[in-house]
C-alpha positions in Angstrom: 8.2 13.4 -13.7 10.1 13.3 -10.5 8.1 15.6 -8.8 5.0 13.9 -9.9 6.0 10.5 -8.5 6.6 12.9 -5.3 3.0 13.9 -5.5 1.5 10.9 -6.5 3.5 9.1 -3.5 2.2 11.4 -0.9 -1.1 11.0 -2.1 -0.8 7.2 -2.1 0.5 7.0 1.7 -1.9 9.3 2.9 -4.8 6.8 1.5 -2.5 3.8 2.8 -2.7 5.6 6.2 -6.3 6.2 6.6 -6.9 1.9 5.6 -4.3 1.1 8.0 -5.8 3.4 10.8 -9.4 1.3 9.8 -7.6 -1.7 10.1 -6.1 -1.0 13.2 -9.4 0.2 14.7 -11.2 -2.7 13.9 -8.6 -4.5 15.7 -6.2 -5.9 13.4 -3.3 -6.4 15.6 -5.4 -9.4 17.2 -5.9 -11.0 13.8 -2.3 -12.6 14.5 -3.7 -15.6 16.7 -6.6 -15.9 14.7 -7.8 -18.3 12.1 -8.9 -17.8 9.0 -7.4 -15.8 5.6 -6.5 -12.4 6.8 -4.3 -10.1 7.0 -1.8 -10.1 9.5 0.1 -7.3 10.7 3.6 -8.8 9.6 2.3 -8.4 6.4 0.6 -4.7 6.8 3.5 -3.3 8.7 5.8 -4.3 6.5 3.8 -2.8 3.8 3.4 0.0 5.7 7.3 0.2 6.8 8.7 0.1 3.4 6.4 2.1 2.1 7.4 4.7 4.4 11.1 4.0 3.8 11.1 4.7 -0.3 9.5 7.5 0.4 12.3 8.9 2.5 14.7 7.3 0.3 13.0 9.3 -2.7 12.7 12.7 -1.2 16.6 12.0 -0.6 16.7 11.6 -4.3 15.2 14.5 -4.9 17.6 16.4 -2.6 20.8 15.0 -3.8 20.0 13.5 -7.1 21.7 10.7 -7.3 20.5 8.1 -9.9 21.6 5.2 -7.5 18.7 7.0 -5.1 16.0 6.4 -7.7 16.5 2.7 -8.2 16.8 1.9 -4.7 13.6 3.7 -3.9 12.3 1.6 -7.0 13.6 -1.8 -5.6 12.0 -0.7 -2.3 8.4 0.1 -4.2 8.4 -3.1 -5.9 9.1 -4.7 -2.8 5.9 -2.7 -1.3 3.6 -3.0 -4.3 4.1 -7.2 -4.3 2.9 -6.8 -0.6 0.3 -4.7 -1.4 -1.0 -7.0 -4.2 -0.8 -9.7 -1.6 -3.0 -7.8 0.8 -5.8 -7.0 -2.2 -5.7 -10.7 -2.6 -6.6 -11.6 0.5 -9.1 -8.5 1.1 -11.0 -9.2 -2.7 -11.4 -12.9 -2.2 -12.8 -12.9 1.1 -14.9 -10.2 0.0 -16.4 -12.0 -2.9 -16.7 -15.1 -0.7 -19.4 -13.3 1.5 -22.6 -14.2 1.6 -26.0 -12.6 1.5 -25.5 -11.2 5.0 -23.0 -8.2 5.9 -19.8 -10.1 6.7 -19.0 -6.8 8.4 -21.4 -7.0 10.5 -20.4 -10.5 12.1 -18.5 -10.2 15.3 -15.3 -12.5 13.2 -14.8 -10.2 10.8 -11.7 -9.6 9.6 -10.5 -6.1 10.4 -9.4 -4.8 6.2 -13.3 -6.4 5.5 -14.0 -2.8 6.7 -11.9 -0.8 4.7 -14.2 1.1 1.8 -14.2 0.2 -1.2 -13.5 3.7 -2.8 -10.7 4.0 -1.2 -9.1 0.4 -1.4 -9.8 1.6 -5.1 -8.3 5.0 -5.3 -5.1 3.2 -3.0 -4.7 0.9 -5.9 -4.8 3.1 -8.6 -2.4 5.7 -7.1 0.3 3.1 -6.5 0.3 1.3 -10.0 0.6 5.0 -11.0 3.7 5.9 -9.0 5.5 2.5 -9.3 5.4 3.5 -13.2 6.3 7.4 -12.1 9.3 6.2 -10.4 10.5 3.6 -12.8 10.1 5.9 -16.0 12.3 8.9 -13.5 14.5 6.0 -12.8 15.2 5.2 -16.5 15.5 8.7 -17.1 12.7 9.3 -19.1 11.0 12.7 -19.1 14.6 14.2 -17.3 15.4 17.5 -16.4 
C-alpha cells in the first residue's frame, strides 16, 4: 500500500505541475494586485510547497520506515488537500459563474480559468486517492 501511495503521489504532482505551469503562463503571479476571486500565489505555492515537502518526507518513510514518518507526511497532505480544495473552490465557482461568452477569452481572466478540465479532474481524483493511500499505510493497514 505504501508503495502505491508512492505511485499515486508521483502521479498526483506531476498533474499538480503541469496546472501550476498553466497557471504560471497565463500569468498568475500578477493575480496578487488584482481584484476579483482568484487564486493567488500564496495560496498555489503553498500548495505547491507542501505538496513537494510530504513527498520527500514520504520517500524518507519509505527509506527508513519509521511510523512517525508516515503521519507527519499525512499531517502535511492534509494540510495540502484543504488548500487544494480551497483552490477547486475558487476555480469551480468562477467557472460556473461564466457567462455565454468564453471567460478565457477575456483579457481579465483569471490565470487557473485556463487549466483543463480533464486534468483539474484527474488532479482531484489522484489526491483524494493518495490522502486515503497514506492514511490506511499510516494506520497500518495492508502492512508488510
Amino acid at each position: 500500500m505504501k508503495w502505491a501511495a508512492l505511485i499515486t503521489w508521483v502521479l498526483t504532482a506531476g498533474g499538480g505541475f503541469v496546472l501550476l505551469s498553466i497557471w504560471l503562463m497565463r500569468g498568475g503571479m500578477r493575480q496578487q494586485q488584482e481584484a476579483g476571486n482568484r487564486i493567488r500565489p500564496p495560496l498555489i505555492l503553498s500548495h505547491f510547497l507542501l505538496a513537494a515537502a510530504g513527498l520527500v518526507i514520504w520517500i524518507i518513510y519509505l527509506i527508513a520506515d519509521k511510523d512517525a514518518l508516515a503521519w507527519i507526511a499525512f499531517a502535511i497532505l492534509a494540510v495540502v488537500a484543504a488548500l487544494g480544495w480551497t483552490m477547486f473552490a475558487i476555480w469551480l465557482r468562477r467557472r460556473q459563474a461564466r457567462t455565454g461568452v468564453a471567460e478565457t477569452a477575456a483579457p481579465g481572466a483569471p490565470a487557473e480559468q485556463h487549466f483543463p478540465v480533464s486534468i483539474v479532474g484527474l488532479h482531484g481524483v489522484l489526491a483524494v486517492t493518495t490522502v486515503v493511500l497514506v492514511l490506511l499505510t499510516a494506520l497500518g493497514v495492508g502492512g508488510s
